[in-house]
N, C-alpha and C positions, 0 to 999 in steps of 0.2 A: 504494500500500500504506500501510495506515495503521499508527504507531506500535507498536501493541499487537499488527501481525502477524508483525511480524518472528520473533516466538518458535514462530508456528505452523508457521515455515518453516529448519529445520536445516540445510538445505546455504548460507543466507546467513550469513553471518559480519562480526559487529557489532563494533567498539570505538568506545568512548565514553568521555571524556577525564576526566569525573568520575565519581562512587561516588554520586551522590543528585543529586536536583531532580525538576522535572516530566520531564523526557524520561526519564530513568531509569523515575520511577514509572509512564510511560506505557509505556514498552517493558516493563517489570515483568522479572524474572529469569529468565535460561534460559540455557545449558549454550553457544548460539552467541552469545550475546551479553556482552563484557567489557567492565566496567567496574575504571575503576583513577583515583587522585591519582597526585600527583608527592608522592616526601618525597626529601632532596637524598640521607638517610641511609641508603636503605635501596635498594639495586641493583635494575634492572628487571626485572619479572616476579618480583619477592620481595612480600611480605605484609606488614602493619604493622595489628595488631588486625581481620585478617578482611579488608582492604581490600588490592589486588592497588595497588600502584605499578608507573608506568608513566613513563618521560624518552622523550620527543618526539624528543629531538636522538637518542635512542641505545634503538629501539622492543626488547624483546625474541622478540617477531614475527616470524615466517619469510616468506622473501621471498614474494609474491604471495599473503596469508597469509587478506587480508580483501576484505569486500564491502563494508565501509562502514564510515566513520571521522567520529566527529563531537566535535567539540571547540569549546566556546565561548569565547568571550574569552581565551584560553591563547598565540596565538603572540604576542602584545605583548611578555611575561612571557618566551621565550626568548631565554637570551644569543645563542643562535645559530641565528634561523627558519629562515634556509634550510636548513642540518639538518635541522632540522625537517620544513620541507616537504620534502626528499630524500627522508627516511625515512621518512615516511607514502606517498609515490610507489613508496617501493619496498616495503611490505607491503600493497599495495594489489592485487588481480590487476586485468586487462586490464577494462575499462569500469570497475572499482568507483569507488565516490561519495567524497570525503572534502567534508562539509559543516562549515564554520566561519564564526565571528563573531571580526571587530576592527574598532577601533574603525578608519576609513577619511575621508581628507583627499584631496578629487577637487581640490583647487585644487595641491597639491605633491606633491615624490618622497617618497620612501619617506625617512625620518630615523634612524638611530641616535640613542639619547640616551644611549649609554657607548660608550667605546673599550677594550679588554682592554690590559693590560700585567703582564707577569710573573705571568697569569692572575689578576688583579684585576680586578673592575668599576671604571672610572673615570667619575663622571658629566660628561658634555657640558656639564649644565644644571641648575638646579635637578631633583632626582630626584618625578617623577610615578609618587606611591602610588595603587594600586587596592584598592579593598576585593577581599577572600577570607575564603569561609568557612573553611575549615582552618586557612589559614595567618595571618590579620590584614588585614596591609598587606603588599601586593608590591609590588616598583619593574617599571614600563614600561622594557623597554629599547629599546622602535621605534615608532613611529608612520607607521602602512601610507599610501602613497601611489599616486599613479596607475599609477605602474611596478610593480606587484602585478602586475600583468595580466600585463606582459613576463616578468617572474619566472617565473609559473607557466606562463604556455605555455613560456619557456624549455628546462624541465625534464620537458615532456612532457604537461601537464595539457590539458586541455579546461578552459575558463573562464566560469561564468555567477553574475553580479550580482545578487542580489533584494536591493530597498529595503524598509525598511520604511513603514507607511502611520504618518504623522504621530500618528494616534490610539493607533496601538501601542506610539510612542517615548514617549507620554504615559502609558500606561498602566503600562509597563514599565519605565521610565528606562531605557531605550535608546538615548537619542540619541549619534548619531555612531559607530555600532555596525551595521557592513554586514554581511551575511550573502551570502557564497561557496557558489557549487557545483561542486567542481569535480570532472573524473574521469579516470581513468589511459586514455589513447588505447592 
């Protein structure tokens, strides 16, 4: 199915992690398909100038809710992925897809670069900023490693890898940025 059908099709049911880009403008706008930012200010499933926010760690989505969940470069960026990935697992019904990109290190584990205390971010390390369009500069708090895999079969998921072809990381500024398939068994 390609991008732009999804709308011709109301019993699948889409979330999508950002409000604009190409995959947006491809999917184009329709009643099963939601798009939403994160603002830290404004509580999940609330509004901020027309635009739906949505927290990862805490989806306002009912359980078994969607058919497909897609979010790009966004789990780096939670204090708390596995959250994360729980709660996409659990608004997800039985097969549905949750497809994402991070950036992905096949040589080591998976790294925290903060530790919480007294619910502060404390950095590990020098703090690693990502450009955002909304927001500026966000800090990485993970950098994904080879135990992804264990993680998300862990937790119930089916797991599949697509690389990108060298041409595309040149085209795109991609590099170091894997693309996950994964779906609720």
């Amino acid at each position: 199915m390609r991008l732009r059908d999804f709308g011709l099709h109301p019993e699948i049911r889409v979330f999508n992690t950002v409000s604009f880009g190409p995959i947006v403008t491809a999917m184009g706008k329709h009643d099963n398909i939601t798009c939403s930012e994160y603002f830290d200010d404004i509580p999940a499933g609330g509004h901020r100038n027309g635009v739906r926010c949505e927290n990862l760690e805490s989806l306002s989505f009912g359980n078994d809710d969607l058919d497909l969940v897609i979010s790009e470069d966004v789990f780096e960026h939670l204090e708390d992925y596995k959250k994360g990935f729980r709660e996409v697992y659990r608004v997800l019904r039985r097969g549905g897809v949750h497809v994402f990109s991070v950036p992905f290190y096949f040589d080591r584990k998976t790294e925290n670069l903060f530790t919480f205390a007294e619910g502060k971010a404390v950095p590990l390390c020098p703090i690693e900023f990502h450009g955002d369009p909304v927001r500026g500069r966000i800090p990485a708090y993970t950098r994904f490693g080879y135990d992804l895999f264990d993680l998300l079969s862990g937790l119930g998921y089916g797991v599949r890898l697509d690389m990108a072809q060298y041409e595309d990381e040149l085209r795109f500024a991609t590099f170091n940025c894997s693309t996950f398939v994964t779906w609720k068994k």
